[in-house]
Every structure is written in structure tokens, then in C-alpha cells.
C-alpha positions, 0 to 999 in steps of 0.5 A: 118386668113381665110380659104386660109390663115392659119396664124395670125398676131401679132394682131389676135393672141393677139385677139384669146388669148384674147377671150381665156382670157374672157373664163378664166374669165367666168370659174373663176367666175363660180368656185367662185360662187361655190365655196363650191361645188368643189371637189377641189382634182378633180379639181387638178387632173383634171387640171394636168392630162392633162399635166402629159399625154400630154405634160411632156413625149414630153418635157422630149424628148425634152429636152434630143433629140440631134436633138430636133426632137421626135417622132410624137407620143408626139404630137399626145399625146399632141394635143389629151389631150389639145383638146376641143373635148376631155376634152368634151368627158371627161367631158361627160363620168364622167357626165355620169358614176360619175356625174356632177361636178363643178372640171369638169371645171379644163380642160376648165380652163387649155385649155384656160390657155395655150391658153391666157396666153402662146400662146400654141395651138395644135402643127404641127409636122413641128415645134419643140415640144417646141415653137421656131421660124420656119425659113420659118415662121419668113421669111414669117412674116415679110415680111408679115410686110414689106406689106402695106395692108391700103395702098393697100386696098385703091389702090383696093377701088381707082380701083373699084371706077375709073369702 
């Protein structure tokens, strides 16, 4: 994926949830480290809230939408609670008003989860709330795949060479 061409392959997207993978790993060893410090009833609360605003209230539309087209409020819920910035901004507020905490943790944690685990990152309201093939972008896809790119790579270096 670049700046001209908003997409990934099968591998990228398998490389971007891995990344999101090692973070899970690096947030797990430090909640074990300490361990005895969390504030586990937080830390539920923390990582549940998330889904409770953002994305149950969407999926009950959903799931009960003869259309399967909801409003554009669900998404903007859903994209606000499961973004970085917010649970930054969370995260800052309670640091400020409560303290810091190691429970804080249970955001990055759940971000991170829906990120590798499942593959959900924010939603384009051009999709269905829930995951489902867009028919353009299964087109678009593979056709993408019917490409030879190390072929035509090598024809591009074979060009430049022959000047």
C-alpha cells in the first residue's frame, strides 16, 4: 500500500496484523511483569467499554436491518472508540484526573487484538458494518492477482538497462 494505492494484498494485510501481533506480545509481558499492580476490575472495564459503545449498537443494527445498511452514526461510534487516538486521549485523561495505571493497557491491548487477530481495523462506510466481501474490491482483487508484478518489474529494469 502506498499513498496512491490505498489497498493491500494478502501479504501486506498478513504483515500489518503481524506487527499488531508483536505489539500484543510487548503489552502482554508488560501487564505479566506487573502483574500484581493491575487493576483488574479496570482493566475489564477498560477493555470492554470499547466494544459496549462502539461496536455492539452497530451490530444489533446490523443484525436486525433488512438492508444490511445502518446509519453512518454506527461507524462513526465504532471508528471513534476503536481509534489510537482516542484511547490516547482516554488514556491521558485518567492519567490526569485518576492516575496512571497498568489497566490502562486494556485499550491497546483490545486495538491491537481486533487488529491481528481479526483483521478489523476502522470501517469505510462504503462497506457493510459487518465484514463481507465488497463485489468491486473482490473484482479489483483478483485481478490484482492475475498480475505478474516480478514479471513486469523485471521487463521495467530490462527497459531502463537497454537507455
Amino acid at each position: 500500500m502506498d499513498a496512491k494505492n490505498r489497498f493491500d494484498t494478502k501479504v501486506t494485510f498478513a504483515l500489518i496484523r503481524i506487527e499488531y501481533l508483536l505489539f500484543i506480545f510487548v503489552i502482554l509481558y508488560f501487564l505479566s511483569i506487573h502483574y500484581s499492580e493491575v487493576r483488574w476490575g479496570h482493566f475489564v472495564i477498560f477493555f470492554v467499554i470499547i466494544d459496549v459503545i462502539g461496536y455492539l449498537p452497530g451490530a444489533i443494527a446490523f443484525r436486525y436491518s433488512k438492508t444490511k445498511r445502518i446509519s453512518f452514526m454506527y461507524y462513526i461510534s465504532y471508528n471513534f472508540t476503536h481509534s489510537f487516538i482516542t484511547i490516547l486521549a482516554v488514556s491521558l485523561l485518567w492519567c490526569l484526573w485518576i492516575g496512571p495505571e497498568w489497566a490502562l493497557l486494556a485499550m491497546p491491548l483490545h486495538l491491537c487484538g481486533d487488529r491481528a487477530l481479526f483483521g478489523n481495523f476502522i470501517k469505510p462506510f462504503a462497506t457493510f458494518f459487518e465484514p463481507s466481501p465488497h463485489p468491486a474490491f473482490s473484482k479489483f482483487s483478483s485481478e490484482l492477482s492475475l498480475l505478474d508484478i516480478n514479471s513486469e518489474a523485471e521487463k521495467g529494469v530490462r527497459h531502463v538497462e537497454k537507455r
